[in-house]
C-alpha positions as CSV (number, residue, x, y, z in Angstrom):
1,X,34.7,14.7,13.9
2,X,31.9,12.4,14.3
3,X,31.1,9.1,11.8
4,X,27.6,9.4,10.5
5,X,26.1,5.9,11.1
6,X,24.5,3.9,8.4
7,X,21.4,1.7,8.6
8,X,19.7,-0.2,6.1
9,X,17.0,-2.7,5.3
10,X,16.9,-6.2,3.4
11,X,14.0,-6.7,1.2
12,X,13.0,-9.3,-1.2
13,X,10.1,-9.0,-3.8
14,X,8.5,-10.6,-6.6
15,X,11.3,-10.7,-9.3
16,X,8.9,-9.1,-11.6
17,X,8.4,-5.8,-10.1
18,X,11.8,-5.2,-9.8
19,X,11.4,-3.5,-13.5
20,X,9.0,-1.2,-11.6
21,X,11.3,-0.3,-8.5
22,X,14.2,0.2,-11.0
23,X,11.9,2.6,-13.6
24,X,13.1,3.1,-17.3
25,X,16.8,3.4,-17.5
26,X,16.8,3.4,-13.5
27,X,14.7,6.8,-13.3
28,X,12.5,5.1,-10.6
29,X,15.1,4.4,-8.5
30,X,17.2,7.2,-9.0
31,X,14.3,9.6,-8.2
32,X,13.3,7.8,-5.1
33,X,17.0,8.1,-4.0
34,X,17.0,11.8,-4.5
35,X,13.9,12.5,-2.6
36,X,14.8,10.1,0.7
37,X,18.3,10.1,0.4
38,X,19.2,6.8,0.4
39,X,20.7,4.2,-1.8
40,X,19.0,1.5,-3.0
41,X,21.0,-2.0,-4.8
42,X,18.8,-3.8,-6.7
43,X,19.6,-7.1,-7.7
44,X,17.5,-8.3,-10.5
45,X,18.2,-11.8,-10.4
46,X,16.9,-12.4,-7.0
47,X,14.8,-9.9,-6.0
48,X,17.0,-9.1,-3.3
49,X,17.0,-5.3,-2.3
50,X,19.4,-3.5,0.2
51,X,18.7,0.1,1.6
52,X,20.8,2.3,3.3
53,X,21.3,5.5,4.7
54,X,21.8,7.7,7.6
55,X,18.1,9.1,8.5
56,X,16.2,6.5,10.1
57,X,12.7,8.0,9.3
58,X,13.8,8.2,5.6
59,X,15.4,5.1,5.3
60,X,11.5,3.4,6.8
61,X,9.8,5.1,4.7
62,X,11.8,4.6,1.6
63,X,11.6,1.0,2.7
64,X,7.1,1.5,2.8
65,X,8.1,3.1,-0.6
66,X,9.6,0.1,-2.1
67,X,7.2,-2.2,-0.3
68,X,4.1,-0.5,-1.9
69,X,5.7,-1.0,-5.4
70,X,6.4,-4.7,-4.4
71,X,2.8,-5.1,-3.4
72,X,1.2,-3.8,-7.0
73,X,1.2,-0.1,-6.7
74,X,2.2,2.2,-9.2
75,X,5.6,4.2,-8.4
76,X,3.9,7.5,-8.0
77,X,0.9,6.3,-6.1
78,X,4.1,4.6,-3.5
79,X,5.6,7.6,-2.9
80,X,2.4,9.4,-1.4
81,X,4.4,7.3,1.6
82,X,6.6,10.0,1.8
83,X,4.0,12.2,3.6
84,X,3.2,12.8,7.5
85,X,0.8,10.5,8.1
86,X,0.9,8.6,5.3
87,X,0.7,5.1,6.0
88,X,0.3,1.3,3.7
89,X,-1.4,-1.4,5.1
90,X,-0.9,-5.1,3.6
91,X,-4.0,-7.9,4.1
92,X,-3.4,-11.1,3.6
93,X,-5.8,-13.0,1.8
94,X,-5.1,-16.3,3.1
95,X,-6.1,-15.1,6.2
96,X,-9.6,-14.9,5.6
97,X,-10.1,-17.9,3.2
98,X,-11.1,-21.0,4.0
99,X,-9.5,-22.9,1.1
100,X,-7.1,-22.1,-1.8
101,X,-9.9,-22.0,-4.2
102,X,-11.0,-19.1,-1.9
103,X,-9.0,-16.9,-2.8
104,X,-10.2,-15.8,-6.7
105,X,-13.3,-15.3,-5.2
106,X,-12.3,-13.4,-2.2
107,X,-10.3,-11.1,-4.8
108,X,-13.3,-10.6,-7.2
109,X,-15.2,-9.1,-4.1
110,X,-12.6,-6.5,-3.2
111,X,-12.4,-5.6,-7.1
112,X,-15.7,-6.0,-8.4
113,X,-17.2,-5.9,-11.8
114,X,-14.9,-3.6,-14.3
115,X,-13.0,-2.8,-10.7
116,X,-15.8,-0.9,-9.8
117,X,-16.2,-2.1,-6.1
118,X,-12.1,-1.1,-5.4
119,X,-13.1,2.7,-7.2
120,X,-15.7,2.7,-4.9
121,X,-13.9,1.9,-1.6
122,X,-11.2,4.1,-2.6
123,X,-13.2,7.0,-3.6
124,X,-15.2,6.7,-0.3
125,X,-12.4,6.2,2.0
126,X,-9.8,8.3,-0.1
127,X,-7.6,5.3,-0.4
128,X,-5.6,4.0,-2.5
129,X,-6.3,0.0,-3.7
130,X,-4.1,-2.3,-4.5
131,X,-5.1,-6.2,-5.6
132,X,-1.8,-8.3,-6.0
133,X,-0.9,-11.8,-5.4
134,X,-2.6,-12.9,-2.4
135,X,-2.7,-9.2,-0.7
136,X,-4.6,-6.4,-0.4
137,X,-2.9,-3.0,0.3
138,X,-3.9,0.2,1.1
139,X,-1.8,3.6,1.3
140,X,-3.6,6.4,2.4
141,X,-3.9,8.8,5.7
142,X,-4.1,6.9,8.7
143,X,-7.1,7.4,9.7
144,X,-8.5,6.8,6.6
145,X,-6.7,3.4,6.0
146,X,-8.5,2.0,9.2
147,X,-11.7,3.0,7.4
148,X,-10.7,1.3,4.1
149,X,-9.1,-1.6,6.1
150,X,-12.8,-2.3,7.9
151,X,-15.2,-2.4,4.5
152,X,-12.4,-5.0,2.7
153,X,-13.0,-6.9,6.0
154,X,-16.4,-6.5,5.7
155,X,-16.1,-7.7,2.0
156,X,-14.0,-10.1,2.7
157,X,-16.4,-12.0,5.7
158,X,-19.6,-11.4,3.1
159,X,-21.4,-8.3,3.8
160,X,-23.3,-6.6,0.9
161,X,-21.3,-4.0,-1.2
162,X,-23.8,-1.5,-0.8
163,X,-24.1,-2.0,3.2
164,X,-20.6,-1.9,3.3
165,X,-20.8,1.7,0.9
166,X,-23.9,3.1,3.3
167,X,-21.7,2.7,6.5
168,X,-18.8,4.2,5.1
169,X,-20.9,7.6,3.3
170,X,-22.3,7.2,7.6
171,X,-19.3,7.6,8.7
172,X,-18.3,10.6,6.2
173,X,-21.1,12.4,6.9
174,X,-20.9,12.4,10.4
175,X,-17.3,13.5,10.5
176,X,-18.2,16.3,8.3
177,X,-20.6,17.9,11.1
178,X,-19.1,21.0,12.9
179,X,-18.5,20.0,16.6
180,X,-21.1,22.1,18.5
181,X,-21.3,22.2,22.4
């Protein structure tokens, strides 16, 4: 008989998700167990989270998962992850300021007024937003994420939201077009 082998992941996030991760009376985490099965400890104190399991896709994307939650986004929205081609991307804001005071500002252009510039991008790209801390995140189809990834750039070095908008409805339309030859 052969021994299954067991792999596993060491995480740490902000202390105050880990209410999110766990769920009410651990439904979260019990739920994400049963649909990648794996096991996931939470301590509370620390942040500190262990994953393990025996499928090494299921295990990385339980890890993106629990990474997405870390990073602001809502449980159910995290575990689109589980899908083929389903993919988060994490921007670092410090990256593209200049100076600490930077960053507020750099935030309010990726959110807009009454979070109307994030609807936007999302609803455009169909992503999925995420403002925390000093990241950006993104979950969404790959190829789609790229697309989402290049207007917060854009927003991020200064562009005009609505260039940033007309290149993206561009892009849309021209992928729509039936390939003729």
């Amino acid at each position: 008989m052969q021994d299954i082998q067991e792999f596993r992941y060491d995480l740490k996030i902000p202390r105050e998700r880990v209410a999110v991760i766990i769920g009410k009376d651990g439904s979260t985490k019990r739920a994400l167990e049963s649909l990648t099965t794996t096991r996931i400890n939470v301590d509370s104190d620390s942040g500190e989270i262990v994953i393990t399991g025996s499928d090494t896709l299921l295990l990385y994307q339980t890890r993106e998962i629990v990474r997405a939650i870390a990073r602001g986004f809502n449980p159910d929205i995290a575990q689109q992850l589980i899908k083929q081609d389903y993919s988060l991307e994490v921007l670092n804001l410090q990256d593209y300021s200049r100076n600490p005071n930077d960053l507020e500002r750099l935030k309010g252009r990726i959110i807009g007024q009454d979070g109307k510039a994030r609807r936007t991008i999302e609803e455009l790209t169909k992503t999925s937003l995420c403002v925390y801390g000093k990241t950006i995140s993104i979950i969404g189809y790959v190829e789609d994420i790229s697309v989402a990834r290049r207007a917060v750039e854009s927003l991020l070095a200064g562009s005009r939201h609505g260039n940033v908008y007309k290149k993206i409805e561009r892009r849309n339309r021209f992928m729509k077009r039936p390939v003729t030859f």
